[in-house]
C-alpha positions in Angstrom: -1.5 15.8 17.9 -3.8 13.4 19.7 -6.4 15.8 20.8 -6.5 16.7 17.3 -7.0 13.7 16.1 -9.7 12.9 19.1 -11.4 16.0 17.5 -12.5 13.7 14.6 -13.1 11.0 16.8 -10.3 8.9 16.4 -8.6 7.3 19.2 -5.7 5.0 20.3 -6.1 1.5 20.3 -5.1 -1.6 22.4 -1.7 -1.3 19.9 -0.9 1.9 20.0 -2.1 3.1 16.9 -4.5 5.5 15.9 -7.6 4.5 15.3 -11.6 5.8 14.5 -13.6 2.7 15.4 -15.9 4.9 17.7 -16.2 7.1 14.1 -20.0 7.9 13.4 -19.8 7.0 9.8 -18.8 3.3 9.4 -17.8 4.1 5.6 -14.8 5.8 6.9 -13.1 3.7 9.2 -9.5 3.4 8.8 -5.9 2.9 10.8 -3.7 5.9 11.4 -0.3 4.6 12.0 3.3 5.8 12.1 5.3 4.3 9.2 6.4 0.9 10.1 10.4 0.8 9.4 11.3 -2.3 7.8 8.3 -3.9 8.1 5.4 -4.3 5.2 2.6 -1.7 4.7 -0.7 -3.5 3.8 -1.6 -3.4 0.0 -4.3 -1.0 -0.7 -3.5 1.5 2.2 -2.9 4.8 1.3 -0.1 6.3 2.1 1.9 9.9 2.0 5.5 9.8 -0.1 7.6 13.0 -1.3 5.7 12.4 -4.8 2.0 12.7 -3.5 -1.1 10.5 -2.3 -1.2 6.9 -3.6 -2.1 3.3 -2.6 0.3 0.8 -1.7 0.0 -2.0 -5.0 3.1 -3.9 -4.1 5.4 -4.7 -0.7 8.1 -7.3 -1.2 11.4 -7.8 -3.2 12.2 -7.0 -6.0 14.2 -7.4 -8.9 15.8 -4.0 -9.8 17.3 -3.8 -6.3 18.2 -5.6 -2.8 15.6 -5.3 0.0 12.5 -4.6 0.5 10.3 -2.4 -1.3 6.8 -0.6 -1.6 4.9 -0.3 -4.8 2.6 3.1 -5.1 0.2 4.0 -7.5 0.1 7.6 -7.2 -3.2 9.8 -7.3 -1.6 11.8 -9.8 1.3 11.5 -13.1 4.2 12.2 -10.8 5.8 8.8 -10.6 8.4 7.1 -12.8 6.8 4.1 -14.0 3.2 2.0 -14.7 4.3 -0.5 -11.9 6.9 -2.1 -14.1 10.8 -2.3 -14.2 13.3 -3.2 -16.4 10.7 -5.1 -18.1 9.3 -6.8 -14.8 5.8 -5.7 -14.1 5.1 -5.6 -10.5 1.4 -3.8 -10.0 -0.2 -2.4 -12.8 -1.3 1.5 -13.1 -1.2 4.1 -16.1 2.4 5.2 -17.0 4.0 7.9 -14.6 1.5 7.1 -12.0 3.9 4.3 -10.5 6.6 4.6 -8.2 8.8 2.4 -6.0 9.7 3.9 -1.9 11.4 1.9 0.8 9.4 2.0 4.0 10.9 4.3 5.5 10.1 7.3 2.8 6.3 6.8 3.6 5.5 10.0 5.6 1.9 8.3 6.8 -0.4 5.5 6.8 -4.0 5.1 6.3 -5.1 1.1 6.3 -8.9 0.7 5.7 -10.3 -1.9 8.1 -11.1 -4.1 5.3 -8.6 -3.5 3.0 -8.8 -5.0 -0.5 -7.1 -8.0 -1.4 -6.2 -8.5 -5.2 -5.3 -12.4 -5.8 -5.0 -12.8 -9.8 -6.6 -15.7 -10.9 -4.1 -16.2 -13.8 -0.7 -15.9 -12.2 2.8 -16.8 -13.7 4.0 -19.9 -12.1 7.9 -20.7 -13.3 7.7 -18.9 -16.2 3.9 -20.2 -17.4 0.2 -18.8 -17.0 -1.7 -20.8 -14.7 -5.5 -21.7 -15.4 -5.9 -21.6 -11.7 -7.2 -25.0 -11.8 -5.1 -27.9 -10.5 -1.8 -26.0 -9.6 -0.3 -26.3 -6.2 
């Protein structure tokens, strides 16, 4: 698989991973790693689960079950949700483009170098909306 992937210049880094930092087009730089097991997958990677391609909206705990859990917005309407459940709204997406994976059922990873980082400026703290000015 690695001369494959050398093919289309992407290498191994200092980490073990798979990476194209010696790519020719910066636009398309990303990490190729294994699926960590247990551990958190960036938000905003892409990833590979039974359902399709999506992007990783959510890693953490949730509500609905123990343990940890990755939030998906799929590419296309083959997920079970909009990011939502039981009336607890995790990520947001359009309806059946959601879906909820344990680590482990990711199949691959791509993390962009720079990958976006969504911090709401309204957020819910204990059960109110914040203004975002003066909370701590």
């Amino acid at each position: 698989m690695y001369g494959l992937l050398r093919d289309f210049g992407v290498g191994i880094d200092a980490s073990g991973r798979y990476s194209n930092d010696d790519a020719l087009d910066p636009q398309v730089r990303c990490t190729i790693m294994a699926p960590p097991v247990g551990a958190d997958i960036p938000i905003g990677s892409i990833v590979e689960v039974q359902a399709g391609r999506g992007t990783v909206r959510f890693a953490g705990t949730t509500q609905f079950a123990p343990g940890r859990w990755i939030g998906v917005e799929l590419d296309e309407p083959k997920g079970k949700n909009d990011g939502s459940v039981q009336g607890v709204s995790y990520f947001e997406c359009k309806p059946n483009y959601g879906m909820f994976v344990r680590a482990a059922q990711i199949r691959s990873v791509e993390v962009p170098q720079a990958a976006p980082v969504n911090v709401p400026v309204n957020v819910a703290v204990r059960g109110r909306k914040s203004d975002g000015v003066g909370d701590t």
